[in-house]
C-alpha positions as CSV (number, residue, x, y, z in Angstrom):
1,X,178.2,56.8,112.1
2,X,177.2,54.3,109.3
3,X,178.3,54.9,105.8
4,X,175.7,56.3,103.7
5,X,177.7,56.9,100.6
6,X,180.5,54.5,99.6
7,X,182.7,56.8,97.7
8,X,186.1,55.3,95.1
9,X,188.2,57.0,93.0
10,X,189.5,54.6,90.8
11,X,192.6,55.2,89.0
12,X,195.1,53.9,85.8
13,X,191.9,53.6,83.6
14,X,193.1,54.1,79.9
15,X,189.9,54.5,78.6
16,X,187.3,56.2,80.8
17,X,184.4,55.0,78.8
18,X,185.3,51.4,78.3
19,X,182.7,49.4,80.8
20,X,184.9,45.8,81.2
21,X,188.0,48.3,82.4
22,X,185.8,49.9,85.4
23,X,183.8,46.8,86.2
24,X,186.3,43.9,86.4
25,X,190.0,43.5,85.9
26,X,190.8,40.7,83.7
27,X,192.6,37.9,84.8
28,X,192.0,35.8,87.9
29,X,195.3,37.3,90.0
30,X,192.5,38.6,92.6
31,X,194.9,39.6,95.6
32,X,197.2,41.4,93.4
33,X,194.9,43.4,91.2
34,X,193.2,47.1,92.1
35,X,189.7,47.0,93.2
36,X,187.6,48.2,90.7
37,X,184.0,48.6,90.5
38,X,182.4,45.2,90.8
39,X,184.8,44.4,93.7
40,X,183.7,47.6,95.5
41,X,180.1,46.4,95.0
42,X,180.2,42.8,96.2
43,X,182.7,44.2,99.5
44,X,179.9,46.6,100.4
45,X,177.1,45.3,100.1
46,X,173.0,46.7,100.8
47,X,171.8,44.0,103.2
48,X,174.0,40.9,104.6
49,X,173.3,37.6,107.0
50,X,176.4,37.1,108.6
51,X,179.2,37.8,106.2
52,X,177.3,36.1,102.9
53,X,175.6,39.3,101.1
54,X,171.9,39.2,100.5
55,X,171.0,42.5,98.7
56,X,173.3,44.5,96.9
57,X,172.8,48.5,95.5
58,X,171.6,49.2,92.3
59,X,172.2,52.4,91.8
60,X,175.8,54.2,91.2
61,X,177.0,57.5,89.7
62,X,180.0,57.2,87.8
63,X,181.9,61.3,87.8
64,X,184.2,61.9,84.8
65,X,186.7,64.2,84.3
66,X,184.6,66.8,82.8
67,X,187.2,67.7,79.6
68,X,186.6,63.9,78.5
69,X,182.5,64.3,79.4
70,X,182.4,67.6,77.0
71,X,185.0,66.0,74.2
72,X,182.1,63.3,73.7
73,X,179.1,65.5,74.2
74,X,180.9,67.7,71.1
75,X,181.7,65.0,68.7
76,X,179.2,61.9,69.9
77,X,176.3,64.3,71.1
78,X,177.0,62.1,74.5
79,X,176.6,58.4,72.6
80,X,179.9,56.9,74.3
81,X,178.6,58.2,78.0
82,X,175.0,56.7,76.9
83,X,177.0,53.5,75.9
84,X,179.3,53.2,79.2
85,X,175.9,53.8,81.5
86,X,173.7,51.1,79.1
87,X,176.1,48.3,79.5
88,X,177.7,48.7,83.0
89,X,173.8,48.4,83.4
90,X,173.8,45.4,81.7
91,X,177.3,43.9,83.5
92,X,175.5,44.5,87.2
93,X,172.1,42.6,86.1
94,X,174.4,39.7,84.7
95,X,176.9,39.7,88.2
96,X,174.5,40.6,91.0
97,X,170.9,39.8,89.4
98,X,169.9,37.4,92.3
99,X,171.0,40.2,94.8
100,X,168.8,42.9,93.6
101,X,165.7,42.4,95.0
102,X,163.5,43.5,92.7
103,X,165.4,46.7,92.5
104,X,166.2,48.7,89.1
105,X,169.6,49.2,88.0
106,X,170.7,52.9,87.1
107,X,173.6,54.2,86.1
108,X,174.2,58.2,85.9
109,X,177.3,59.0,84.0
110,X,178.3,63.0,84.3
111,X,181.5,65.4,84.4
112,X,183.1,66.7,87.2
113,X,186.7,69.3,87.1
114,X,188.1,67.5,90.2
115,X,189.4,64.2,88.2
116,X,192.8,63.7,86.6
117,X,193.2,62.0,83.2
118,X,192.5,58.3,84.0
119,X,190.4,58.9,87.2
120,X,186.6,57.8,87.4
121,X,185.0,58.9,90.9
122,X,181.8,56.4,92.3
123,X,179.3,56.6,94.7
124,X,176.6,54.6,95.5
125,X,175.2,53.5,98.9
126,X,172.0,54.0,101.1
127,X,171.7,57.6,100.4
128,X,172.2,57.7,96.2
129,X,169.6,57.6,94.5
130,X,169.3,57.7,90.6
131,X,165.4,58.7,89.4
132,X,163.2,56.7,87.2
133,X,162.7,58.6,83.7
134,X,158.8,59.8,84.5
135,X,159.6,60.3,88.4
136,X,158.7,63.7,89.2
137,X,160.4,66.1,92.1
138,X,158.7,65.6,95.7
139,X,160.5,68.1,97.4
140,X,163.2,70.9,96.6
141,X,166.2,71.3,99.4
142,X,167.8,74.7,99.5
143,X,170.6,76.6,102.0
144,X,171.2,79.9,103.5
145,X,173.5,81.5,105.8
146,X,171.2,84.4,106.8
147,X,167.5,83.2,105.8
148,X,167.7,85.5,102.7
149,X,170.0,84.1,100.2
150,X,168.6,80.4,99.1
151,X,170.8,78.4,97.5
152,X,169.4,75.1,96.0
153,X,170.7,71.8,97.2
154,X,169.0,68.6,95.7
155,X,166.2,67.2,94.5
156,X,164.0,64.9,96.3
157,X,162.2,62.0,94.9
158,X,159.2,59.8,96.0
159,X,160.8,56.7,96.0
160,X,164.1,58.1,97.6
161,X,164.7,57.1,100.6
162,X,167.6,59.2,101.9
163,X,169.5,61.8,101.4
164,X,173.0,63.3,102.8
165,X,174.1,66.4,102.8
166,X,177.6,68.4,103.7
167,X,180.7,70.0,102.3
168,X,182.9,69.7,99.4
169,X,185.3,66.9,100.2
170,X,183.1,64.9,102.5
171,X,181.3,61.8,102.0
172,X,178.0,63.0,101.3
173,X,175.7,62.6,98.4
174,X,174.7,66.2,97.7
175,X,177.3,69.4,98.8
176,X,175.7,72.4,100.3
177,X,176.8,76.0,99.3
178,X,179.0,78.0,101.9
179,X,178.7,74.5,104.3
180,X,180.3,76.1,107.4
181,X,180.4,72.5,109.8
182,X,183.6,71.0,108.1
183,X,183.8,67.7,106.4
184,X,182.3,65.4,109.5
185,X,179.2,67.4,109.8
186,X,176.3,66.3,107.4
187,X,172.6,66.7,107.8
188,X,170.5,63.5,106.9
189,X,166.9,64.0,105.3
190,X,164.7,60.8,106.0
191,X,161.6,61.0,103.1
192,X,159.0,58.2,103.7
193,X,157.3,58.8,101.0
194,X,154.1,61.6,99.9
195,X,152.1,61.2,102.9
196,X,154.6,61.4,105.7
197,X,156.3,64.3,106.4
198,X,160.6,64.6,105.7
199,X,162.8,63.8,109.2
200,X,165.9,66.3,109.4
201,X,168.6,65.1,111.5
202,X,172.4,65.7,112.0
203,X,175.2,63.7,112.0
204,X,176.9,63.4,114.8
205,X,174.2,63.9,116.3
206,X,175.6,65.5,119.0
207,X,177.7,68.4,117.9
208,X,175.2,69.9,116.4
209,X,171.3,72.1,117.4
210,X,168.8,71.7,114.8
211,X,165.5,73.1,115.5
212,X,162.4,73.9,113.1
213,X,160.6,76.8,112.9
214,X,157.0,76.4,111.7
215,X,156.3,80.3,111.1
216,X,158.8,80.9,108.8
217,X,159.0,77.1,107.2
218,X,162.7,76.4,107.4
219,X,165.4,74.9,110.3
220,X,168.2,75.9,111.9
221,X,171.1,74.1,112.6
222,X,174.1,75.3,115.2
223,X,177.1,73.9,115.6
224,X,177.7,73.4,119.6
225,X,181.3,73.3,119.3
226,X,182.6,76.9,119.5
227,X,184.5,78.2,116.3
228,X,186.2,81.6,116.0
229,X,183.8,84.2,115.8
230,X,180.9,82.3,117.3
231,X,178.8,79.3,116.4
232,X,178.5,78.7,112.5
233,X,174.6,78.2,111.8
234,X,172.7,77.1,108.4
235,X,169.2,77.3,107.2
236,X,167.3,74.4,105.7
237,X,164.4,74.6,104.1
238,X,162.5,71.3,102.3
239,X,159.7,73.5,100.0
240,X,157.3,70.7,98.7
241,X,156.6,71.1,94.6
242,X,153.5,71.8,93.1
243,X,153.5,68.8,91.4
244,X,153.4,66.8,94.5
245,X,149.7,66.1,96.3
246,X,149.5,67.8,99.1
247,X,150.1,66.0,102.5
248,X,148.6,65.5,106.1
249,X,149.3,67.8,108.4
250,X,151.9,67.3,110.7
251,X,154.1,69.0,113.3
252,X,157.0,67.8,111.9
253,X,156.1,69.1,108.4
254,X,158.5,71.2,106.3
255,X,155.8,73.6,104.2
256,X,158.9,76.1,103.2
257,X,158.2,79.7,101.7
258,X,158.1,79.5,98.4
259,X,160.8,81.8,96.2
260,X,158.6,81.7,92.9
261,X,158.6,85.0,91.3
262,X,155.9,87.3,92.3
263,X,153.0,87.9,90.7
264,X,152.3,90.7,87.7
265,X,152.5,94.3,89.1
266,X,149.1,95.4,89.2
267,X,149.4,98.7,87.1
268,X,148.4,102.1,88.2
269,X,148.0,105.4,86.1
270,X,151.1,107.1,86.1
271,X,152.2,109.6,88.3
272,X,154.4,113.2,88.1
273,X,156.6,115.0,90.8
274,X,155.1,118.1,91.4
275,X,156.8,121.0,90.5
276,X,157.8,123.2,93.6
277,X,156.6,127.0,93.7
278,X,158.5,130.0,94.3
279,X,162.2,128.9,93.4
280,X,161.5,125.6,95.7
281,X,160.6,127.9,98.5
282,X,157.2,125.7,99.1
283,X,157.2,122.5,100.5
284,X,157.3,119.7,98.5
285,X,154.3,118.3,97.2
286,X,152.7,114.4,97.0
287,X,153.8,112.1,93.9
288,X,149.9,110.7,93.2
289,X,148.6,109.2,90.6
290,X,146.9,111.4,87.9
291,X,143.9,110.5,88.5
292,X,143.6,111.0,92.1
293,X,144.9,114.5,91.8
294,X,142.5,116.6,94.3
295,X,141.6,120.3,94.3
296,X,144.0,122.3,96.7
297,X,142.0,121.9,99.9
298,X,143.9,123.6,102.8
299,X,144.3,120.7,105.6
300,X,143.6,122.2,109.1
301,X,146.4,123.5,111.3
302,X,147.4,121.5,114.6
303,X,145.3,122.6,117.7
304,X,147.0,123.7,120.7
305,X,144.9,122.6,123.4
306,X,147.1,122.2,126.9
307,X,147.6,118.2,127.0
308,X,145.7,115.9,129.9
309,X,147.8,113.0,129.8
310,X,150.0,111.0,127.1
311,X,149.1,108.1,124.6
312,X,151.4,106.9,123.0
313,X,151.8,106.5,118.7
314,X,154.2,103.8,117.3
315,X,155.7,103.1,114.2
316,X,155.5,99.3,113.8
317,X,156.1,98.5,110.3
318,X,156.8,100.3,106.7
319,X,154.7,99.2,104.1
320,X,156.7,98.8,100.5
321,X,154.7,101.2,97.9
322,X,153.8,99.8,93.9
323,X,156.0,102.1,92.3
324,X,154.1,101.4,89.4
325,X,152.0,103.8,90.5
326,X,154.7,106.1,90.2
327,X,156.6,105.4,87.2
328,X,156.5,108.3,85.6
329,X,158.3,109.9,88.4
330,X,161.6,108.4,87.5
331,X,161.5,106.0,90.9
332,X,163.4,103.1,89.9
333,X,163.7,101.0,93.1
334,X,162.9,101.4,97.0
335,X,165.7,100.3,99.3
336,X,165.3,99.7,102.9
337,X,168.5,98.7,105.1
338,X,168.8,97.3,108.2
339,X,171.4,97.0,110.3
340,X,172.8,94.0,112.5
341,X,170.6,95.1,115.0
342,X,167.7,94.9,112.9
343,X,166.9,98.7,112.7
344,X,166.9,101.0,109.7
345,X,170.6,101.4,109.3
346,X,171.9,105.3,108.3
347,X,174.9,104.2,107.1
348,X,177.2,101.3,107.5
349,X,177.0,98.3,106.2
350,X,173.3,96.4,106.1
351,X,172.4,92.9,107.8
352,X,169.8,92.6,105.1
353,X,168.3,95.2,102.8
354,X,164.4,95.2,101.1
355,X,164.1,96.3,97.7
356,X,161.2,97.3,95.2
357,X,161.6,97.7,92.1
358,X,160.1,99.4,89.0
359,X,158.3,96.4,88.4
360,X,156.4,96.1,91.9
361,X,158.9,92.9,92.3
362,X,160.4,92.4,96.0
363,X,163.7,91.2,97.0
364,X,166.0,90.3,99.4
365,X,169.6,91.8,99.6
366,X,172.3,90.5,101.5
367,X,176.5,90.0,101.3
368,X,175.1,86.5,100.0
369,X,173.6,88.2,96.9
370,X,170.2,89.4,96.1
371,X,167.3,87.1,95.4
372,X,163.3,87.5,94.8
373,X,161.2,86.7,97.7
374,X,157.2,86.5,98.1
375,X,155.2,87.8,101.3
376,X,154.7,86.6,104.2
377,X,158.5,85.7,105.0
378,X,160.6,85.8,108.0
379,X,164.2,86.6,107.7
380,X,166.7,85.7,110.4
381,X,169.8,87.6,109.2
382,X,171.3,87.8,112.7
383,X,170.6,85.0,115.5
384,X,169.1,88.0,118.3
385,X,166.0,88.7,116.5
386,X,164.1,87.8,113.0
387,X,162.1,90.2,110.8
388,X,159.1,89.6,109.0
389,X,157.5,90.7,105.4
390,X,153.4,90.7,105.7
391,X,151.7,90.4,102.3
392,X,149.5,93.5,101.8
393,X,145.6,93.1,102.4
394,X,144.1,92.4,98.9
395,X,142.2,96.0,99.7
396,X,145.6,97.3,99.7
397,X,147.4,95.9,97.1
398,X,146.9,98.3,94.7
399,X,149.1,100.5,96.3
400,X,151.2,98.4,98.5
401,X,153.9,95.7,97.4
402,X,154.4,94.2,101.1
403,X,154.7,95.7,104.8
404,X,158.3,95.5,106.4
405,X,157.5,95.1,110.3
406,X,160.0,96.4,112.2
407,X,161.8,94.4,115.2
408,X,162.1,97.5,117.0
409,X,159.4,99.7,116.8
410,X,159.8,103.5,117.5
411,X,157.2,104.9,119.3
412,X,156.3,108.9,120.5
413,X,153.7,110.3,122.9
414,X,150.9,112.3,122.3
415,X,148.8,114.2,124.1
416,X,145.0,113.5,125.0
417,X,142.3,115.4,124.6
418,X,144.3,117.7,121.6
419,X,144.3,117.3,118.1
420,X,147.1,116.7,115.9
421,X,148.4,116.5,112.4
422,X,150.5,114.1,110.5
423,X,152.0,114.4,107.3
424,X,155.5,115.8,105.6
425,X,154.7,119.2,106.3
426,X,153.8,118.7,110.3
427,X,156.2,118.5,113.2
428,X,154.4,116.4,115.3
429,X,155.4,112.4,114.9
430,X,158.0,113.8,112.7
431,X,160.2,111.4,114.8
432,X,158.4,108.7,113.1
433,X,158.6,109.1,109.5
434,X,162.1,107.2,109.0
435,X,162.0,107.6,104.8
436,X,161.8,111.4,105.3
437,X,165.3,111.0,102.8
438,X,165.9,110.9,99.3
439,X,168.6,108.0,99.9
440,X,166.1,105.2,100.4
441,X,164.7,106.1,96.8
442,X,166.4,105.5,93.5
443,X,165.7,107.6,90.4
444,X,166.5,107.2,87.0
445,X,167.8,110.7,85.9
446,X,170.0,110.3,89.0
447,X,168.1,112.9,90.3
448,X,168.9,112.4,94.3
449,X,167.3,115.3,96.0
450,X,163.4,114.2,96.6
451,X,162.6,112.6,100.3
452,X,161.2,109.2,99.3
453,X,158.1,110.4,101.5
454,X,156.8,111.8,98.4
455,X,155.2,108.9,97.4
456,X,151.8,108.4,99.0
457,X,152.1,110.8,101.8
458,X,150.8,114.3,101.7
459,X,151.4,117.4,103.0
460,X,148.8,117.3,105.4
461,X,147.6,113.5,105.3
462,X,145.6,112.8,108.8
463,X,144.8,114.1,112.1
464,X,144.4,112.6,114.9
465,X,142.9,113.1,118.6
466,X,143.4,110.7,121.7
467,X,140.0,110.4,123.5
468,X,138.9,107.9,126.1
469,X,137.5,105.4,123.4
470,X,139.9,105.7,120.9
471,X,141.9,107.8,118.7
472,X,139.7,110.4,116.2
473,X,140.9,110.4,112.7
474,X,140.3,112.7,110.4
475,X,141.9,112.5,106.7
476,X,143.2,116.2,105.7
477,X,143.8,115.1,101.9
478,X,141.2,113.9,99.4
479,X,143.8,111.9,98.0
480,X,145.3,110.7,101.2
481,X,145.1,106.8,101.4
482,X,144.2,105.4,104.8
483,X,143.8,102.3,106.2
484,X,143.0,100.8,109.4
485,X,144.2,97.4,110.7
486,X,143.3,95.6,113.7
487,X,145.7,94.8,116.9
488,X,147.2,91.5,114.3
489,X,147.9,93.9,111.7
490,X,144.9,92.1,109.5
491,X,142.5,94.3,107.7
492,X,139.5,96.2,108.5
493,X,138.7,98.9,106.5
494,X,139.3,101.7,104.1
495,X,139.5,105.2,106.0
496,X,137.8,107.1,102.6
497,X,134.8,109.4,104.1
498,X,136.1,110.6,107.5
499,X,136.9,114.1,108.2
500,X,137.6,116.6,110.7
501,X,134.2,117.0,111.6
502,X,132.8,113.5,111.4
503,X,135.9,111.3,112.5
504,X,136.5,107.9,112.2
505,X,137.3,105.8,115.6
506,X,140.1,103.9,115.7
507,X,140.3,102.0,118.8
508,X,143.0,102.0,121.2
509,X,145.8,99.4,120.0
510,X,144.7,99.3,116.2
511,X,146.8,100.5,112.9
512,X,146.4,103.2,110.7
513,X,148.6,103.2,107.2
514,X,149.5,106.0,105.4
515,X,152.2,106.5,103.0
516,X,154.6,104.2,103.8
517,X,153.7,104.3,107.4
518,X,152.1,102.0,109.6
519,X,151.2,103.0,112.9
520,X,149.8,101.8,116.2
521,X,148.1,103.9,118.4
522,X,148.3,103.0,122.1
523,X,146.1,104.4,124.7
């Protein structure tokens, strides 16, 4: 593999800030003195014809120890490190100015706890690369071990060519957080500039499975050597800035999910548990807002026609509520869990977890840590099987945060030709409603006793009837929210007028939301 990054640590320098010491020994005993910094230049050079050198680099990152770096940012305000940079600056032009090509000479001078007293660290080579002053970010590089957890890299520049990353103690020009390949694996980032899109590839080449995902924006790389307890994988992702023009299209292109924070919470009117009757012999009622409080209509009981054959009703994904809506309930966060096996875990450690918060913002929770995402996302937390997070309709999104689609859906049959209820209070699909528990919602009082079901799902929300050209569905609750979406989970309407006695058609394969429920029904 060629040598991206020529990497020295010279040592026995008295002064770490005096330039002549680092760049050239004095004297003209040349085979018995150390190599210091001019002699590493002109012995590896940029370009050569034969052995005579033709271009040389011109840009070099000089690593302190970091006790001497913060001594002279505390007494100098950083003037000696200005210094040392400005005239080792100066000392390259002088030495190598026919060999630069053109180029710019840059010096970066910064700290680093690794060093001894006496010891400056170097790098320079084919894939450092030192900004201009006004040069603004191209791309963004971050990491993750389970597509959750991003943790940010490098920079990318227009005018950079390469970049290298790898692990702490290799020879690469950026290290990557939690690297699990060891210090010969490294992953090389080729940027032609703004219009062409970035090349990923590994080094060595062939120990390693890096492949590119376009839905969810990022890569994966796999080691193909086996290691105790499987494979070690990373995720990559490039995400372009917003300062950057956008680019062609391309099937090589890196357009990574963005990890800004998410927008305001669009506020609702408040909402108040409802007090139960009768000692808490009553079932427990629907946390609304205020002002969608309806009169006590009795929803109609299930009918008990004898069944002709079976549909079938699945629960495909849970959609993540505004608790803003809700605040003055006490709900302080939303928590969904899943297992390794990517299903709503009961207990047990969690692969991943969702969270909302008071604030309507959404995250990601994993043993990496917690971090905000936005919607749509795909997670990959365990190599079988990925999950996604669907931004809500903009019909929706006063009441609904994101939808979790679930890689395992749980489906239930139903009889055709009878009608049916859905809601807290009936049995049928009971199967279905996974948040029927107080433990997936967190209250402020502490208060731990309320199925998070409360929030947006009535007593007696929908019914539903399996015919021949669809499913009839009737909304039981004037303050039921419905909402139907088509076979792609996109949009189509607001379920508002429909009733028992003039039903709305949903047709076999579509969605209906309610609550935090979003279900398919099958023919």
């Amino acid at each position: 593999m060629p040598i991206y990054v020529q990497h020295e640590v010279l040592g026995r320098i008295p002064d770490v800030f005096n330039a002549e010491a680092i760049w050239q020994a004095p004297g003209l005993a040349l085979f018995s003195r150390r190599p210091l910094l001019r002699d590493l230049l002109e012995r590896s050079p940029r370009e050569h014809k034969g052995r005579a050198a033709t271009r040389c680099f011109s840009h070099v990152t000089l690593m302190l120890p970091q006790e001497e770096v913060d001594d002279d940012y505390h007494l100098t305000r950083g003037a000696r490190a200005r210094d040392l940079a400005q005239t080792l600056t100066a000392l390259h032009q002088k030495d190598f100015g026919d060999l630069l090509g053109g180029d710019q000479v840059r010096y970066d001078v910064i700290g680093t706890s690794q060093l001894a007293p006496g010891e400056i660290e170097v790098k320079f080579g084919h894939a450092v690369y030192l900004p201009a002053a006004d040069e603004k970010i191209l791309y963004n590089v971050s990491v993750s071990r389970d597509s959750a957890i991003w943790h940010p890299v490098c920079p990318i520049y227009p005018n950079q060519r390469l970049a290298l990353i790898g692990g702490a103690g290799g020879e690469a020009s950026f290290v990557a957080s939690g690297w699990p390949f060891g210090p010969d694996g490294a992953i090389l980032i080729i940027n032609d500039g703004p219009d062409a899109p970035p090349v990923v590839q590994m080094r060595p080449k062939d120990a390693f499975e890096c492949r590119f995902d376009p839905r969810s924006g990022y890569y994966t790389i796999k080691s193909l050597r086996e290691a105790p307890g499987g494979s070690p994988r990373l995720m990559l992702k490039i995400g372009r800035t917003n300062a950057a023009a956008p680019r062609p299209q391309a099937s090589a292109a890196v357009d990574a999910i963005s990890i800004n924070p998410a927008p305001a919470a669009i506020a609702g009117k408040p909402a108040v548990w409802q007090s139960r009757a009768n000692g808490g012999a009553a079932p427990e009622l629907t946390a609304i807002p205020v002002s969608h409080k309806p009169a006590n209509n009795a929803g109609e009981s299930d009918a008990t026609y004898a069944p002709i054959s079976q549909q079938r009703v699945s629960l495909v994904a849970l959609a993540m509520p505004r608790l803003s809506r809700y605040r003055d309930t006490g709900a302080q966060a939303m928590e969904l869990p899943f297992n390794h096996a990517l299903g709503l875990s009961t207990g047990g450690p969690a692969a991943i977890s969702f969270v909302v918060d008071a604030s309507d913002e959404l995250y990601a929770c994993t043993a990496e840590g917690r971090q905000r995402i936005t919607a749509p996302a795909t997670f990959t937390p365990v190599d079988t099987q990925a999950i996604r997070v669907l931004a809500a309709a903009p019909q929706m999104a006063d009441r609904y945060r994101a939808m979790i689609c679930l890689a395992q859906p749980v489906g239930a049959s139903v009889a055709s030709g009878a009608r049916f209820s859905f809601g807290r209070n009936s049995p049928m699909l009971a199967a279905l409603r996974l948040l029927d528990s107080p433990r997936f919602l967190k209250r402020a009082n502490g208060a731990n006793t309320a199925s998070a079901d409360r929030i947006g799902l009535s007593r007696e929300a929908f019914s539903f009837e399996a015919t021949a050209q669809g499913y009839k569905i009737g909304r039981l609750s004037a303050s039921q929210a419905l909402y139907h979406l088509d076979d792609k989970l996109e949009f189509v309407a607001s379920v508002g007028g429909a009733n028992t006695d003039a039903p709305y058609l949903l047709p076999n394969g579509h969605h209906l939301v309610a609550g935090h429920y979003v279900l398919r029904f099958d023919a």
